[in-house]
N, C-alpha and C positions, 0 to 999 in steps of 0.2 A: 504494500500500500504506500503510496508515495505521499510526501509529507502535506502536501494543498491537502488530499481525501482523509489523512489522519487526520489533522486539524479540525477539519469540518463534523469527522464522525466523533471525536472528544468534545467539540463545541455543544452539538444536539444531546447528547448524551447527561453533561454537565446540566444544559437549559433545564432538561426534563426532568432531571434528579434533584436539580440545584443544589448541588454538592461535587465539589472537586475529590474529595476522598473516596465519595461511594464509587464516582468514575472511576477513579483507578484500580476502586478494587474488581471492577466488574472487566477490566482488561489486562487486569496484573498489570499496572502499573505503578510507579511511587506518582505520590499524590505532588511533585511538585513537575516533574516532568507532564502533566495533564496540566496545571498551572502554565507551565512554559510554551506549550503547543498553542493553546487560547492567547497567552497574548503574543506569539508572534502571527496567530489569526489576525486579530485588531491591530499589530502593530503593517500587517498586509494590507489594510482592508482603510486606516487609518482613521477607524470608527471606536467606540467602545462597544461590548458587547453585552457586557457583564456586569455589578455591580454587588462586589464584594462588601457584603456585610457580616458581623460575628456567629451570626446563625445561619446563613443561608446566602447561596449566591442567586442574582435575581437577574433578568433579562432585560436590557435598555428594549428604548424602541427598537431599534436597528437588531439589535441580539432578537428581539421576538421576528419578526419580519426574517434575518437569515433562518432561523430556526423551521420555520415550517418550509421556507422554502427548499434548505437542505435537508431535513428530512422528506420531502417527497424526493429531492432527485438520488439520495442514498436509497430510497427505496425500491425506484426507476433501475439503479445498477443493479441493486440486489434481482429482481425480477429478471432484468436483461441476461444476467449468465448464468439464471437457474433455468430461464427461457432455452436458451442454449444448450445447457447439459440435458434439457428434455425434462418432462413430468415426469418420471422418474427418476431424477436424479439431483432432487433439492440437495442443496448444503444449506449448512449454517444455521444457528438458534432459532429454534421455535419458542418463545415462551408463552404459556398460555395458563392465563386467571382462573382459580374456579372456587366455589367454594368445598370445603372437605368432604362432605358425607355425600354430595353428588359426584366429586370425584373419586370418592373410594367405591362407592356402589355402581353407577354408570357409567363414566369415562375409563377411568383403569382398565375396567374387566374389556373392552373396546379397543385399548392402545396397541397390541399386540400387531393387529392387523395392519392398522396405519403404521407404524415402526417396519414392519414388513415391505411394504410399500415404497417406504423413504428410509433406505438403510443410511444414507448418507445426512441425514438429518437429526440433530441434536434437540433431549425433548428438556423444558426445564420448566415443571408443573408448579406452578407458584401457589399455593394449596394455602386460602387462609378463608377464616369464616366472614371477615371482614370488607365493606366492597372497598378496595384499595384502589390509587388515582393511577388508572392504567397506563396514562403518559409517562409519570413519575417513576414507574415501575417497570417501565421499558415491555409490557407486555403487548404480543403482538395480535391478540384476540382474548376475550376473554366468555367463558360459560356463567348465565347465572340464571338463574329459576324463580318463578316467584314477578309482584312486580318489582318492576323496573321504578328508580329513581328516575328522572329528569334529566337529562345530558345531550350533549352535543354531539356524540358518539351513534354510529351509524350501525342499527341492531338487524338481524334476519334472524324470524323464527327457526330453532333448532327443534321440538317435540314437544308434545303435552301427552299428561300421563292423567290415569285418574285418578280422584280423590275421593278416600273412603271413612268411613265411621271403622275404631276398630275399637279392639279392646281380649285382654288374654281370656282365655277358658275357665282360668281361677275364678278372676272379678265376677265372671260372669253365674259363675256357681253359686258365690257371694251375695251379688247383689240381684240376679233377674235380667233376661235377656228384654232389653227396650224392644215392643213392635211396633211403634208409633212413635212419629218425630216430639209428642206432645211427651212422651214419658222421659227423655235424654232429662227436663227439668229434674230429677228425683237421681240423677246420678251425679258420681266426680266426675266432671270431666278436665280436662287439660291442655295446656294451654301451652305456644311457643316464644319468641324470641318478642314477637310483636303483640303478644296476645294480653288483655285489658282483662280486670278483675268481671268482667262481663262482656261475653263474647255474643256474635249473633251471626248462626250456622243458618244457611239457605239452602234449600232443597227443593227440586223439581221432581214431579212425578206425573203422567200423564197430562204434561201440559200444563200445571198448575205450579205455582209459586209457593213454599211454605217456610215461613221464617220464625224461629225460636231464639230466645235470650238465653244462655247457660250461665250458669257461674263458673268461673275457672276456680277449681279448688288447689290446682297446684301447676304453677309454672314454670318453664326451664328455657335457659338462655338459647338452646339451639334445638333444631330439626330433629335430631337425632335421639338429641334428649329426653323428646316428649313421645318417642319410640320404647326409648328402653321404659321409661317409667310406665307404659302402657303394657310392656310386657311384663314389669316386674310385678302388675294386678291392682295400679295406684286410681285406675281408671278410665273413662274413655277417652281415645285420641281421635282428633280428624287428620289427616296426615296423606300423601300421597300418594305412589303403589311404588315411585324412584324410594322413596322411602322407606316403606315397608311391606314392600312386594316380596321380600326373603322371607320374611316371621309369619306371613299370610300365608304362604308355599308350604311352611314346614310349621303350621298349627299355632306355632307359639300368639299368636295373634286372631280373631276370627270378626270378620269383618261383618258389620249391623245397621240393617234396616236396608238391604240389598235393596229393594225397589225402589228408592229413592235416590237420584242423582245429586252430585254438586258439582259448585264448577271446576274444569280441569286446572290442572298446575301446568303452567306453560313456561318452558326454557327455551333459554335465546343464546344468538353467539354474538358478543359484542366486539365490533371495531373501534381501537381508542383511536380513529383519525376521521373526516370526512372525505379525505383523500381515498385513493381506491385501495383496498387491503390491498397486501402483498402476497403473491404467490402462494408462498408457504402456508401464509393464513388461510387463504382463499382454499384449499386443499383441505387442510384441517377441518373448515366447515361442513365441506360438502362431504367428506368421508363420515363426520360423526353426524348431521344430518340423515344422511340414509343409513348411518348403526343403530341410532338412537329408533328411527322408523321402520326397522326391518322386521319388527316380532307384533307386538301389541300396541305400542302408540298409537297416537293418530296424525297422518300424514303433515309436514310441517305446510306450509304454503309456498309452493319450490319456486325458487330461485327470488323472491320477492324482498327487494332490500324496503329498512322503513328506518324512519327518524325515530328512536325511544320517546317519543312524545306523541309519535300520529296512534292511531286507532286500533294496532295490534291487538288481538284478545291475550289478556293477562291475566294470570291466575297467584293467587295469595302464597307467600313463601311458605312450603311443607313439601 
């Protein structure tokens, strides 16, 4: 890489991080040699770019303005010689967002294939429950379920699964199987990350609309959490089938008041640019798109990009 394209790629790197340290450690480099490349950018360019402060380094105008524009055209090269070696023969980092317990259950058990696919392609799963600034974070797509926040960020539906009442065999010996959306009132039920000391569960059934107030008798900070305490007999869950499609499969869970629908949980693949994804991304989508849709899902809407604010159907994190 010659030293104009170093420069440019520690410049974008830095903007997005805002951090000379984290850059170097994400190229093994020492953090003053990333310092030296940037300003003989600016000292090229005879602009500033930067604006080094004790916490963070931040973008002038002209730093923000270089920034997206070299990132598109770093990613224009990146494309051009993966273009070249063929669809089959990506290089270079893929990093890709997602949160845990959909990546331990549906992504993972899926990567095999696409790894097979792109031998020559590096996988670095940045696996956190948290939605992190995917600029910041250098990720080059990211998986999330659930709705979607507000952003700038350019989404296409990945699958929706469905979402079920469930609750273990124990509880259910315990307390009485509900056959009526009116009896859920006279149980525990439980509650996730988002969920209020009084929740309100919506149900369709031949066409008709039926909506119940529950009380959350007990709540836990993640997805996952409100799986296991469902199986440990703490009460009923509402929850997804990505979620607890295993514990439904092998008993530990049995799912209540079958006749009644609610709405699906819809997962998307997000691009941190409005620019056009890159290659690598663009693959990753469409490979976990038709994994995600090969069994039970329901078909995503193919090929249909959308702005995280227009009118996609979204379904509640579980």
């Amino acid at each position: 890489m010659n030293d104009r394209l170093t420069q440019l790629v520690l410049f974008v790197r830095t903007a997005e991080t805002g951090s000379f340290s984290k850059t170097a450690r994400e190229f093994d480099l020492a953090q003053p040699s990333v310092s030296r490349a940037i300003a003989a950018l600016e000292a090229r360019l005879g602009v500033a770019l930067l604006t080094r402060t004790t916490r963070r380094v931040v973008t002038t105008e002209a730093g923000q303005a270089l920034a997206v524009s070299a990132r598109e055209a770093l990613s224009a090269i990146d494309d051009a010689e993966n273009a070249a070696r063929g669809a089959d023969r990506l290089t270079g980092v893929l990093r890709i967002a997602l949160p845990t317990a959909f990546g331990v259950r549906q992504i993972i058990p899926r990567l095999p294939g696409f790894v097979a696919l792109h031998p020559g392609l590096k996988i670095d799963l940045m696996m956190s429950d948290r939605y992190e600034d995917l600029v910041a974070e250098g990720a080059d797509l990211a998986f999330r379920h659930g709705k979607l926040p507000d952003s700038i960020f350019v989404t296409r539906k990945l699958a929706s699964a469905a979402r079920a009442i469930v609750a273990a065999p124990e509880y259910l010996r315990r307390r009485g199987v509900p056959r009526a959306v009116a009896e859920l009132k006279t149980h525990d039920c439980l509650g996730g990350p988002a969920a209020a000391d009084r929740e309100t569960w919506t149900f369709r059934r031949d066409g008709r609309v039926e909506t119940i107030a529950v009380d959350v008798r007990l709540r836990t900070g993640s997805g996952p959490g409100v799986v296991a305490c469902a199986v440990a007999g703490l009460g009923i869950a509402l929850a997804s089938t990505w979620m607890c499609g295993e514990e439904l499969q092998d008993g530990r869970l049995t799912r209540l008041l079958p006749d009644y629908e609610l709405e699906p949980s819809d997962a998307y693949v997000v691009f941190p640019s409005r620019s056009r994804p890159s290659r690598k991304a663009r693959a990753a989508a469409e490979y976990f798109i038709a994994a995600l849709n090969a069994k039970t899902h329901r078909p995503a809407a193919a090929g249909k990009l959308v702005e995280s604010g227009e009118s996609e159907p979204r379904g509640r994190i579980g």
